[in-house]
Backbone atoms as SQL, in Angstrom:
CREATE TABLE atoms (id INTEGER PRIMARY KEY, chain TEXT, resi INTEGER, resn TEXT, atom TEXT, x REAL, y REAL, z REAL);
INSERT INTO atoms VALUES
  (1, 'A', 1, 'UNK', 'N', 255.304, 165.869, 117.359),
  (2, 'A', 1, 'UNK', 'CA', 254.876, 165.552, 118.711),
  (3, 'A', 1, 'UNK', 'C', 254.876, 166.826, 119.542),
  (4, 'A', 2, 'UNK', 'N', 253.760, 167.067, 119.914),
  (5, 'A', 2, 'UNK', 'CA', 253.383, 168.643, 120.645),
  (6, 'A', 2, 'UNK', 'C', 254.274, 167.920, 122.646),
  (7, 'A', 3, 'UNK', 'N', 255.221, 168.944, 123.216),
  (8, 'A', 3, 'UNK', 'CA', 255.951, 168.275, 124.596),
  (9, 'A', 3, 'UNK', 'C', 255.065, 169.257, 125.549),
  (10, 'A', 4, 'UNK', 'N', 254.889, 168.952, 126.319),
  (11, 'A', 4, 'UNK', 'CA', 254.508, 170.718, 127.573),
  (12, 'A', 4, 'UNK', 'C', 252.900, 170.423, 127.570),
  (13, 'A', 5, 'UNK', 'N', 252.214, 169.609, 126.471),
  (14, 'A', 5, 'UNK', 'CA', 250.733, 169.472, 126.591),
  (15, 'A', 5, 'UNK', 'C', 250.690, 167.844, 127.775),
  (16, 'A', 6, 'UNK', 'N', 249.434, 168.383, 128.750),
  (17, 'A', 6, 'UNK', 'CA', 248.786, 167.846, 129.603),
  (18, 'A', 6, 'UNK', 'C', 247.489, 167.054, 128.670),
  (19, 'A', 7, 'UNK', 'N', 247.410, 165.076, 128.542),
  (20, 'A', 7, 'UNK', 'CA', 246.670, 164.881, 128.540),
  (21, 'A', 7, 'UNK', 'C', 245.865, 164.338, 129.912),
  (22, 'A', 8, 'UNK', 'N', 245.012, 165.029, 129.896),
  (23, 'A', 8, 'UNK', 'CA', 244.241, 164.029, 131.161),
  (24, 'A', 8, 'UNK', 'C', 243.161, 163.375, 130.722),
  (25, 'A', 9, 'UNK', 'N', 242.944, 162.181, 131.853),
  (26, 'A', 9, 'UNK', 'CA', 241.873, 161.720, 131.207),
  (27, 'A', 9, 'UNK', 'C', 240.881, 161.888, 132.334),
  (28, 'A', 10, 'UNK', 'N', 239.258, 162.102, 131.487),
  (29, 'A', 10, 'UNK', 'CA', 238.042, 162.312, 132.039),
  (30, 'A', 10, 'UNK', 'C', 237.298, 161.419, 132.124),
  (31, 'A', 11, 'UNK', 'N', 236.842, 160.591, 133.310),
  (32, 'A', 11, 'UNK', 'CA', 235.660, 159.981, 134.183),
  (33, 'A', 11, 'UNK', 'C', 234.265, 159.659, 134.533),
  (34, 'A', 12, 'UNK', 'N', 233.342, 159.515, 133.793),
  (35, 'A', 12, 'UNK', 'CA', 232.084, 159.737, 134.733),
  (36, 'A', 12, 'UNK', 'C', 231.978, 159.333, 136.328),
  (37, 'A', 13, 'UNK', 'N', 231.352, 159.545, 137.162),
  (38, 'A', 13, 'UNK', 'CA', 231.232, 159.073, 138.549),
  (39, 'A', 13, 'UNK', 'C', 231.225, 157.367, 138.407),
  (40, 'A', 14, 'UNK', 'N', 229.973, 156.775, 137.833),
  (41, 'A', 14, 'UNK', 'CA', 229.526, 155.661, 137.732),
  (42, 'A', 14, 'UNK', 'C', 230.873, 154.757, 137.300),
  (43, 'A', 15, 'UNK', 'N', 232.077, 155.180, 136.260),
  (44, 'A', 15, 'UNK', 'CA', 233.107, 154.483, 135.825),
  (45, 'A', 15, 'UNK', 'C', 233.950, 154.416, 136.687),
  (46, 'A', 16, 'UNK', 'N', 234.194, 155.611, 137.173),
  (47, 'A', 16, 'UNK', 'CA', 235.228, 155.360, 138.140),
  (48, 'A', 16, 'UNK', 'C', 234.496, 155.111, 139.548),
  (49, 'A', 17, 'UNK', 'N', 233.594, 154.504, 139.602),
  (50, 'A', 17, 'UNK', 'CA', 233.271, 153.480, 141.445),
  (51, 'A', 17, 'UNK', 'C', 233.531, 152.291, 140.678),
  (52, 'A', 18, 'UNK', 'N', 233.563, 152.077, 139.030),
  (53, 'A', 18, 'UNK', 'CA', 234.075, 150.415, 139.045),
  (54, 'A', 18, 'UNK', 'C', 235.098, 150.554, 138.409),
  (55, 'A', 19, 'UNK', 'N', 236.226, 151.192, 138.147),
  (56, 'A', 19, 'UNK', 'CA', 236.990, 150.891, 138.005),
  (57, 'A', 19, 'UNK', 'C', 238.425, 152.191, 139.067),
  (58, 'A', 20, 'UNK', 'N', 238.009, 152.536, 139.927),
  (59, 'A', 20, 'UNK', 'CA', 238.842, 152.976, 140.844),
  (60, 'A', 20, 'UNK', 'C', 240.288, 152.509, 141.131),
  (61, 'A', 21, 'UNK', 'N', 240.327, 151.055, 141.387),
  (62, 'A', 21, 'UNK', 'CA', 241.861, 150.373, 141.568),
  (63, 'A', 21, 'UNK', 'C', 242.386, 151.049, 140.100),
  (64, 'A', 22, 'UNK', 'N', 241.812, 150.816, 138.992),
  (65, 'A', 22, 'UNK', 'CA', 242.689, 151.277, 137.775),
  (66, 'A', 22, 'UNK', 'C', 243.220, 152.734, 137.864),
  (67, 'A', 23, 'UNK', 'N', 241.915, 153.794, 137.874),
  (68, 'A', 23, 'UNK', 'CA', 242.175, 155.231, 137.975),
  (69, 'A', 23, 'UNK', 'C', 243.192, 155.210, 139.173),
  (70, 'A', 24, 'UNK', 'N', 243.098, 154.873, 140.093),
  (71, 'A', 24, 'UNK', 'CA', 244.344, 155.161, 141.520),
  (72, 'A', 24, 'UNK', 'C', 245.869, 155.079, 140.594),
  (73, 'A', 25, 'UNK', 'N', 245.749, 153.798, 140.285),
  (74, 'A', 25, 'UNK', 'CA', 247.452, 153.392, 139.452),
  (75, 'A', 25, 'UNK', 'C', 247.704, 154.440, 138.460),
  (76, 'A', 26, 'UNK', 'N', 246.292, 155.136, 138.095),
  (77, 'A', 26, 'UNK', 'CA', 247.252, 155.749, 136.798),
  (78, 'A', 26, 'UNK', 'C', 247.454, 157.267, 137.375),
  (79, 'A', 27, 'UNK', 'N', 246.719, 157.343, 138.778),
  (80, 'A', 27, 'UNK', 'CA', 247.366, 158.426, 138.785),
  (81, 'A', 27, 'UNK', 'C', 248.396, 158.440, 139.935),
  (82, 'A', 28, 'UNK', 'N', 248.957, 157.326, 140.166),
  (83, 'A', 28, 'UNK', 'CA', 249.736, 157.164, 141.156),
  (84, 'A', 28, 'UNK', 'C', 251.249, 157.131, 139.992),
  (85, 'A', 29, 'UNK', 'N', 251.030, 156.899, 138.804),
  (86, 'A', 29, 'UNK', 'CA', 251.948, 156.958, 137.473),
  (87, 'A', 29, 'UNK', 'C', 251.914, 158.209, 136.964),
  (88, 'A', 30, 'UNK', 'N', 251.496, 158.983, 137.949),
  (89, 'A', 30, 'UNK', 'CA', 251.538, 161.123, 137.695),
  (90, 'A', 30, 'UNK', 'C', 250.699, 160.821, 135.972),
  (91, 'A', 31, 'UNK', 'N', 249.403, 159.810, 135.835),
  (92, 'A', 31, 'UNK', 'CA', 248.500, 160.665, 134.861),
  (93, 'A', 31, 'UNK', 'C', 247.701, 161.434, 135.433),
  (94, 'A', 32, 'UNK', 'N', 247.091, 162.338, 135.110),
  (95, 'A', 32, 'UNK', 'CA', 245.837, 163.285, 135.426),
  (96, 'A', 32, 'UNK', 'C', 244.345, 162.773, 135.276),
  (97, 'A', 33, 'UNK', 'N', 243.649, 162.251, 136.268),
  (98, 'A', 33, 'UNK', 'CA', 242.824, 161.898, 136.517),
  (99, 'A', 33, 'UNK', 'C', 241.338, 162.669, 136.921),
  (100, 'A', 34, 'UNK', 'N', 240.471, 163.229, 136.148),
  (101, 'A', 34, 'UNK', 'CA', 239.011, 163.882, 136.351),
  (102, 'A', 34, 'UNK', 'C', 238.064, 163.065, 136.818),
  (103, 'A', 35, 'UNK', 'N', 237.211, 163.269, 137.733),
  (104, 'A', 35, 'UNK', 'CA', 235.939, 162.603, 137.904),
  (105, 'A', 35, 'UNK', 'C', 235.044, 163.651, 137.383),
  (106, 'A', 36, 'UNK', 'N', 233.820, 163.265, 136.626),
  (107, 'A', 36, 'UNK', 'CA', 232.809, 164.363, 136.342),
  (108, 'A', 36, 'UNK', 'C', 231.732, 163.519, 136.824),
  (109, 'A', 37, 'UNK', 'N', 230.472, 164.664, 137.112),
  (110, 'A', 37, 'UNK', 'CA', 229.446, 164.202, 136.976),
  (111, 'A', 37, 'UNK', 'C', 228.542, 164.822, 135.742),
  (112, 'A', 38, 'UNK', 'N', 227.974, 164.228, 135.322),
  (113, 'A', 38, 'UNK', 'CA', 227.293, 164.234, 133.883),
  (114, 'A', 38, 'UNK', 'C', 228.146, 164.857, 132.911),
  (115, 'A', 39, 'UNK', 'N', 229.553, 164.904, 132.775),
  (116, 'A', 39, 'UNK', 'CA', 230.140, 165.083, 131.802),
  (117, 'A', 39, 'UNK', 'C', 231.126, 166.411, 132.647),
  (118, 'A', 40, 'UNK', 'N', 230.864, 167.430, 133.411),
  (119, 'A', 40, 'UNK', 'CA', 230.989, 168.315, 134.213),
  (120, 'A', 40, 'UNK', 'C', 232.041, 167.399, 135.259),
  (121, 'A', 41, 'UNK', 'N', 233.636, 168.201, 134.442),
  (122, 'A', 41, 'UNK', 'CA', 234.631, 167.924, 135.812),
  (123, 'A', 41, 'UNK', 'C', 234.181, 168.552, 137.219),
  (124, 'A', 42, 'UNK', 'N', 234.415, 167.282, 138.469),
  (125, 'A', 42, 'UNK', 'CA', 234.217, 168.060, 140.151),
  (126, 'A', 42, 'UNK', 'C', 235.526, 167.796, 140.212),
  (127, 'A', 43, 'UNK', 'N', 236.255, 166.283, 140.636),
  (128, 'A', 43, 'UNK', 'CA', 237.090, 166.492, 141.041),
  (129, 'A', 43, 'UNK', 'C', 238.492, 165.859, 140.501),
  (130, 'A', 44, 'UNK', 'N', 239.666, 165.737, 140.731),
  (131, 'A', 44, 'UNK', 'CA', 240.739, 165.792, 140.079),
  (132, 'A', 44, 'UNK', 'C', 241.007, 164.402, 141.218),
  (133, 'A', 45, 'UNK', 'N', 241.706, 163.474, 140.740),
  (134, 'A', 45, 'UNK', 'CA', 242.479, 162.313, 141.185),
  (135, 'A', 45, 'UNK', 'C', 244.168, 162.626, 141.240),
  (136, 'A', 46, 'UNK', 'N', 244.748, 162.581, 142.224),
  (137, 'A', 46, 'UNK', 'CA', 246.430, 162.937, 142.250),
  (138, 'A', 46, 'UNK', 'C', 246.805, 162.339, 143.579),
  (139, 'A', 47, 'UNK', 'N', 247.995, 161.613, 143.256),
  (140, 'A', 47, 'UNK', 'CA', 248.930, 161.181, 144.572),
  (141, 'A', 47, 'UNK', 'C', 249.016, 161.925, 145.631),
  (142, 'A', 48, 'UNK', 'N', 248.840, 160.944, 146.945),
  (143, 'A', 48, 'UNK', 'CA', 249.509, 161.732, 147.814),
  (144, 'A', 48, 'UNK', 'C', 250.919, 162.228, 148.122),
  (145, 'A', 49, 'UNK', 'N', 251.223, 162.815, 147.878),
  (146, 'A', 49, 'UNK', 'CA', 252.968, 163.305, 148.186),
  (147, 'A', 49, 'UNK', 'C', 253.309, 163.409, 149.548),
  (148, 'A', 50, 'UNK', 'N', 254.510, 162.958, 149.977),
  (149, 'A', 50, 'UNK', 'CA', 255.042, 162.092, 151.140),
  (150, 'A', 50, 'UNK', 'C', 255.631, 163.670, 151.882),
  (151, 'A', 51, 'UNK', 'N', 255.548, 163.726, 153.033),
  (152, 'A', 51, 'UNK', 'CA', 255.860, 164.683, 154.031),
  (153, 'A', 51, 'UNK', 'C', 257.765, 165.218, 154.008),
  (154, 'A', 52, 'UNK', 'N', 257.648, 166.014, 153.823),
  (155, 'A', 52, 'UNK', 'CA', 259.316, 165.798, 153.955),
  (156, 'A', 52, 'UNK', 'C', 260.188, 165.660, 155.656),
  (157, 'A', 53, 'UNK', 'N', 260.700, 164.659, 155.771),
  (158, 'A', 53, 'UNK', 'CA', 261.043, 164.476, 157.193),
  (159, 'A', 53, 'UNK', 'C', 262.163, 165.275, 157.684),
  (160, 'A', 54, 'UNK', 'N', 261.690, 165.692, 159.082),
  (161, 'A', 54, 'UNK', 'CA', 262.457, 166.107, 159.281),
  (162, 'A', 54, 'UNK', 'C', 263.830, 166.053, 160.301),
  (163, 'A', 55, 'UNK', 'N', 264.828, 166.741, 159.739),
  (164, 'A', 55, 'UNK', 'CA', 266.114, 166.403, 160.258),
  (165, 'A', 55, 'UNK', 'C', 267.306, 167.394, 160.799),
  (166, 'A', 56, 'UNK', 'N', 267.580, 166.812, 161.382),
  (167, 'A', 56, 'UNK', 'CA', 268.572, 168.256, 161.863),
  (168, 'A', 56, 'UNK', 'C', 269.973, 168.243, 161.443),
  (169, 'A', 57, 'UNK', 'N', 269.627, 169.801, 160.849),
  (170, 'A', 57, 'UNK', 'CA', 270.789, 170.331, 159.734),
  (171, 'A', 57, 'UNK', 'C', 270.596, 170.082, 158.259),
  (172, 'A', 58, 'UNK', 'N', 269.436, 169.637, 157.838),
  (173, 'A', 58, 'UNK', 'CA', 268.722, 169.263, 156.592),
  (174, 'A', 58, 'UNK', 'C', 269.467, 170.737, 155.930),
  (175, 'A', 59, 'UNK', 'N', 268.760, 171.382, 156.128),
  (176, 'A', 59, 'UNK', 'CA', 268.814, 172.875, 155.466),
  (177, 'A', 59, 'UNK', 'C', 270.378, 173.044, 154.890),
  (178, 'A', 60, 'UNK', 'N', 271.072, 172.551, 155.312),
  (179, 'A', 60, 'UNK', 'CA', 272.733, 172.505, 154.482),
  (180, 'A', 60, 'UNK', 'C', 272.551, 171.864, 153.236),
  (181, 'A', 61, 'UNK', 'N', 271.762, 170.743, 153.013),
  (182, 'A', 61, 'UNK', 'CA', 271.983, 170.379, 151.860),
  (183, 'A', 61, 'UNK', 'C', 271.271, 171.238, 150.661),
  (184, 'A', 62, 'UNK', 'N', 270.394, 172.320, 150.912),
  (185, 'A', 62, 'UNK', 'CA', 269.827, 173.079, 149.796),
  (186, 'A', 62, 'UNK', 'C', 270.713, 174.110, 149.331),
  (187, 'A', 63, 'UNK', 'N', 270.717, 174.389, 148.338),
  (188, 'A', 63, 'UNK', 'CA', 271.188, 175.198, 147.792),
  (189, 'A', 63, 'UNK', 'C', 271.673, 176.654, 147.990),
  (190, 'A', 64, 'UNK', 'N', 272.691, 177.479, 148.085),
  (191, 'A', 64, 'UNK', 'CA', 272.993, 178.583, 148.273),
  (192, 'A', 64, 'UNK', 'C', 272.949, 178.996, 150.085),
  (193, 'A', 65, 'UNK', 'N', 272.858, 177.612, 150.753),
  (194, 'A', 65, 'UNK', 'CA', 272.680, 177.956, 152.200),
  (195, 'A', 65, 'UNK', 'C', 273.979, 178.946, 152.784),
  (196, 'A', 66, 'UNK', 'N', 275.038, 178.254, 152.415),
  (197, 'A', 66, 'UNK', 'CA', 276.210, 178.957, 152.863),
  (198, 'A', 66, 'UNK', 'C', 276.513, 180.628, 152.535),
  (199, 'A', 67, 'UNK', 'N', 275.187, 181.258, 151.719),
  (200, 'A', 67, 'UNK', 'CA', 274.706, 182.733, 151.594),
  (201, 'A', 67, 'UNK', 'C', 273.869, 183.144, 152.773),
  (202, 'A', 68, 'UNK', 'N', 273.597, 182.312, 153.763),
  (203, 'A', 68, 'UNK', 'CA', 272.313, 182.506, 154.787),
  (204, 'A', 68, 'UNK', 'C', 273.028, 183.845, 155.705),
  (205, 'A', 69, 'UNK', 'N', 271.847, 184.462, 155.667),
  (206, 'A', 69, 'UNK', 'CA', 272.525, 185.519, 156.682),
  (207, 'A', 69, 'UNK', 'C', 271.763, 185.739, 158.112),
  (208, 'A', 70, 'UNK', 'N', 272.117, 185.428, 158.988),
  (209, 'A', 70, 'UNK', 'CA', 270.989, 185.581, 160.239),
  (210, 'A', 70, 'UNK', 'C', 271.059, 186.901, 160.588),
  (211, 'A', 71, 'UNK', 'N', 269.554, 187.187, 160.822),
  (212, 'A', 71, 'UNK', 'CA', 269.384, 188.369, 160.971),
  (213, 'A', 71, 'UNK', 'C', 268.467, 188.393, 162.560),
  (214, 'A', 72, 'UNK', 'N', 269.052, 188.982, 163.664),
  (215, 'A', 72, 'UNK', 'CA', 268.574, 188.885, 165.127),
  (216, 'A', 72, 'UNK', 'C', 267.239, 189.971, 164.954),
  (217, 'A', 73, 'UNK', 'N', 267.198, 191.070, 164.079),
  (218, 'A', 73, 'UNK', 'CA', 266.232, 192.099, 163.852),
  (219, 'A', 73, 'UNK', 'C', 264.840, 191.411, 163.710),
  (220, 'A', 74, 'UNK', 'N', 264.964, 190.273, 163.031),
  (221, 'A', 74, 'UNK', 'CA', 263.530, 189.379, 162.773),
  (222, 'A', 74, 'UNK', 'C', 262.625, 189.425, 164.027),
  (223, 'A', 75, 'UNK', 'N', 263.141, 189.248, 165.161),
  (224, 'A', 75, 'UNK', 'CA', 262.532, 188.809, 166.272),
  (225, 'A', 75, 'UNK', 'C', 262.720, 189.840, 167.604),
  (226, 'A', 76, 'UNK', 'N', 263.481, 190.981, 166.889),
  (227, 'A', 76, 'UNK', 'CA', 263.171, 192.057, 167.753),
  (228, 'A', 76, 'UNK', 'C', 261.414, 192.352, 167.657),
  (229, 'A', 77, 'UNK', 'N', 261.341, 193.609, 169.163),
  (230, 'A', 77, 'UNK', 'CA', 259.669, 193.600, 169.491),
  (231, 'A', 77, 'UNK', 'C', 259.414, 194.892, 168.053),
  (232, 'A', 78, 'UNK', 'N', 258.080, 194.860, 168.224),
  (233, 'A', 78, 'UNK', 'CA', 257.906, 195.758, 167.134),
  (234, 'A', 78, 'UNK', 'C', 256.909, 197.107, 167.729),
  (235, 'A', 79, 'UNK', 'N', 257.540, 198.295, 167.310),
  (236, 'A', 79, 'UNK', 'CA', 257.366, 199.419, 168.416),
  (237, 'A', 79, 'UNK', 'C', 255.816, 199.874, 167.992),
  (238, 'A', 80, 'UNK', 'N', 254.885, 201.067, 168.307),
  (239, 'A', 80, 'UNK', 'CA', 253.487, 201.042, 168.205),
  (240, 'A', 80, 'UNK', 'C', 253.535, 201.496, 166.913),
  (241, 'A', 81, 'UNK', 'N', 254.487, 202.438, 166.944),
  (242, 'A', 81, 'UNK', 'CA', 254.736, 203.726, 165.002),
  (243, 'A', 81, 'UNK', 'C', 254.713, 202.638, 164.331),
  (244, 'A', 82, 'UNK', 'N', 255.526, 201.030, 164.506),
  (245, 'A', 82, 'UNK', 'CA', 255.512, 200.019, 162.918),
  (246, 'A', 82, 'UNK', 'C', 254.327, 199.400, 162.527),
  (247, 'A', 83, 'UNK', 'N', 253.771, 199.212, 164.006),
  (248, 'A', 83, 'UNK', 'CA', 252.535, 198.712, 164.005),
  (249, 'A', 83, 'UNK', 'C', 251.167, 199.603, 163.134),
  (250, 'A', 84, 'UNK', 'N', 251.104, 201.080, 163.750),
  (251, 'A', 84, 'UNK', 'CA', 250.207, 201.451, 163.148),
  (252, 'A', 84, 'UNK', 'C', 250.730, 201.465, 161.646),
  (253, 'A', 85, 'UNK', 'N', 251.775, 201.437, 161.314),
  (254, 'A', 85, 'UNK', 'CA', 252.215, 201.710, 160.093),
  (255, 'A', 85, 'UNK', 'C', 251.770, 200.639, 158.773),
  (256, 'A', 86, 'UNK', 'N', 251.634, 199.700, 159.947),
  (257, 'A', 86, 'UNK', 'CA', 251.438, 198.343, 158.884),
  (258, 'A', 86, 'UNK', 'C', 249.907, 198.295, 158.922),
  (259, 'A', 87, 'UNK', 'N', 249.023, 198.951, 159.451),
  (260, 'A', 87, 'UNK', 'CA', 247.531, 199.478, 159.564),
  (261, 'A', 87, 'UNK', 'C', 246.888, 198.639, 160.489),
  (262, 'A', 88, 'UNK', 'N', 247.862, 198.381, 161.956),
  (263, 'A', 88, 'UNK', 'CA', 247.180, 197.732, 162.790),
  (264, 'A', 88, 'UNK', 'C', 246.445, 198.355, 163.897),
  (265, 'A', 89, 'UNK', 'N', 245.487, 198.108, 164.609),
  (266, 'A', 89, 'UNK', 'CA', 245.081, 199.208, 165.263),
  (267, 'A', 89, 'UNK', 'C', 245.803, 199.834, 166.493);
């Protein structure tokens, strides 16, 4: 059994306008879904993925936060020498 290989499955236009409710489920079940026209993949079928909400103090629960180092320099002004330096006019 080959693991790490992607099967997807491929579509004509005409199949998938009648059978759409099916293609949605399977790729709402993370399969990989192609539409082609005349045999020629256009477009790819995939879930929408949900927004991550947001919350205050979220950022504690990721990983290695308690390494965070604030740095006030970020948001200092930036003088004309850095500017041209970075090739702005």
């Amino acid at each position: 059994m080959l693991t790490g290989v992607v099967v997807m499955k491929q579509v004509n236009i005409h199949e998938a306008k009648t059978t759409l409710s099916q293609l949605i489920a399977e790729a709402e079940r993370g399969e990989e879904v192609v539409i082609a026209r005349n045999g020629v993949p256009v477009v790819r079928l995939v879930p929408v993925t949900t927004a991550m909400r947001c919350e205050y103090g979220a950022w504690r629960r990721l990983p290695g936060w308690e390494n965070f180092q604030y740095d006030a320099s970020v948001f200092a002004p930036v003088t004309d020498q850095e500017m041209a330096d970075e090739g702005w006019p």
